[in-house]
N, C-alpha and C positions, 0 to 999 in steps of 0.2 A: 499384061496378060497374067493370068494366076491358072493353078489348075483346078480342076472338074471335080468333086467328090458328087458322085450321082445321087440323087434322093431315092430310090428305089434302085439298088445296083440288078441292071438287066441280065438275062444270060446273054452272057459272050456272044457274039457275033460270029460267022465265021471270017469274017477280015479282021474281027480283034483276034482271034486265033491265030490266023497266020501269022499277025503282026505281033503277037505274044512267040509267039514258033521263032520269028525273026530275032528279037530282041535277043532271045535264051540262045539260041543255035540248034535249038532241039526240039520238040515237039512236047508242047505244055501237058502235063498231068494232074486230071481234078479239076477243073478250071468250072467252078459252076457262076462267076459274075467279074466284071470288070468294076475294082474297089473307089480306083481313083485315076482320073485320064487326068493328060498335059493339056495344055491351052490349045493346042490342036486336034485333040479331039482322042488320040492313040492311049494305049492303057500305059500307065507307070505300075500299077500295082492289080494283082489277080486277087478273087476269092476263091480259096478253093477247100474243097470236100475234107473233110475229117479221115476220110478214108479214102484212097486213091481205085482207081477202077479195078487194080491188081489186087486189091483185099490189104495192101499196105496200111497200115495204121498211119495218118497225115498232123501232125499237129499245126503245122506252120499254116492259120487261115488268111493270113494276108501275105503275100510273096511278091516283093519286089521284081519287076521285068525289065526294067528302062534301063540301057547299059549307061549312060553316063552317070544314072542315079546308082549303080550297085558300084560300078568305080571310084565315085567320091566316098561308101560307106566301106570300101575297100581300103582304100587311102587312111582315112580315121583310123579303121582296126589293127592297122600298121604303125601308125601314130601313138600306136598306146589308149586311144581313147577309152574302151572297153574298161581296162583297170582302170582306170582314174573313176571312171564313172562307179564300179562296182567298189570303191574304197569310197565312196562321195555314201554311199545307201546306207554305210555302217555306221556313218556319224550323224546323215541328215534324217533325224525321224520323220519330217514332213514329206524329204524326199522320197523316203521309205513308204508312208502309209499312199503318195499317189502310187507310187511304181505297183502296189499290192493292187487297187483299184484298178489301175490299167490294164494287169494282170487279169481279176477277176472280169473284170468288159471283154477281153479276148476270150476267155474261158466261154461267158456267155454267148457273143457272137458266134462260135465253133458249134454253141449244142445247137444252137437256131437250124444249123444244117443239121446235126444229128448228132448223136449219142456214140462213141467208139469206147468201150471201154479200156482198152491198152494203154488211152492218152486222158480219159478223165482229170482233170485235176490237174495236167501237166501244159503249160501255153507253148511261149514261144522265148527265143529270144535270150536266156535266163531267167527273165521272170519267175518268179518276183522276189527275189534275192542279191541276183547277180546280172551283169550284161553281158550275156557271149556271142551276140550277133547283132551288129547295129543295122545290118541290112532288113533284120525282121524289123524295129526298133521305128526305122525309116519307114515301112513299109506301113504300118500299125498308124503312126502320125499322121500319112497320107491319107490314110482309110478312113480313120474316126482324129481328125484334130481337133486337139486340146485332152483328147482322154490321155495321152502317155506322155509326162512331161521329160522323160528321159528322150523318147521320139523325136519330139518337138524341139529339144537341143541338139537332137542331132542332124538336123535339117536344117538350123541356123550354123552348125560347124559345117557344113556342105556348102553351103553359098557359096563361099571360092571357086570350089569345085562344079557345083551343080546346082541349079535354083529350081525349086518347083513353080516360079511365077515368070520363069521361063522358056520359051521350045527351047528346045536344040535335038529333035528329033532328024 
């Protein structure tokens, strides 16, 4: 089984809601599409609003919700993986010019929903410099794979922990 990346992400359901509610503990905010579901069908990854309903300025368009997938990009972040990665971007130019591209594709996707100017220009993640959140990183790979090769390693360091080509919902 592998996961879902939707070809037109639909609005959220209200049972992808809950079951985004459930995953969080809390009650999701912004939530305008489900990015990427597990082989079963439940969301691992939300899209949501550039701006929260609160008037909050929102940068993070893709947000990881699946607790085993945030607990393996938890695990990494403890690991050290973040700095190794963001010391890999000052010496890799190739690595470099995709990470800016990934960057820029986030940036894009976000204005598709709207324009904020607080966050113009700013993604997710570190982007596109540095990595300070591999759970956005994760979350970005699931959504659009193959755009963020940083992602996309981090989903192969996950495997131990978490596989996107399997439930365990």
């Amino acid at each position: 089984m592998t996961y879902v990346v939707p070809d037109n992400p639909a609005d959220a359901t209200p049972a992808d809601l809950d079951t985004v509610a459930q995953q969080l503990g809390r009650l999701p905010r912004g939530v305008v599409g489900i990015a990427a579901r597990c082989a079963c069908g439940r969301p691992l990854v939300v899209r949501t609003a550039p701006r929260l309903p609160d008037g909050t300025p929102f940068p993070t368009t893709y947000y990881l919700t699946h607790p085993k997938a945030m607990a393996a990009a938890s695990t990494l972040e403890q690991a050290g993986v973040m700095k190794e990665m963001s010391a890999r971007l000052l010496e890799d130019e190739d690595l470099a010019a995709a990470y800016l591209r990934a960057h820029e594709s986030y940036l894009a996707d976000r204005e598709a929903l709207g324009h904020v100017d607080e966050i113009d220009g700013i993604s997710a993640g570190g982007m596109p410099t540095r990595v300070k959140c591999l759970h956005v990183l994760m979350a970005h790979a699931l959504a659009r794979p193959g755009v963020n090769p940083l992602g996309e390693e981090t989903l192969k360091l996950a495997e131990p922990l978490w596989s996107k080509d399997s439930c365990v919902c």
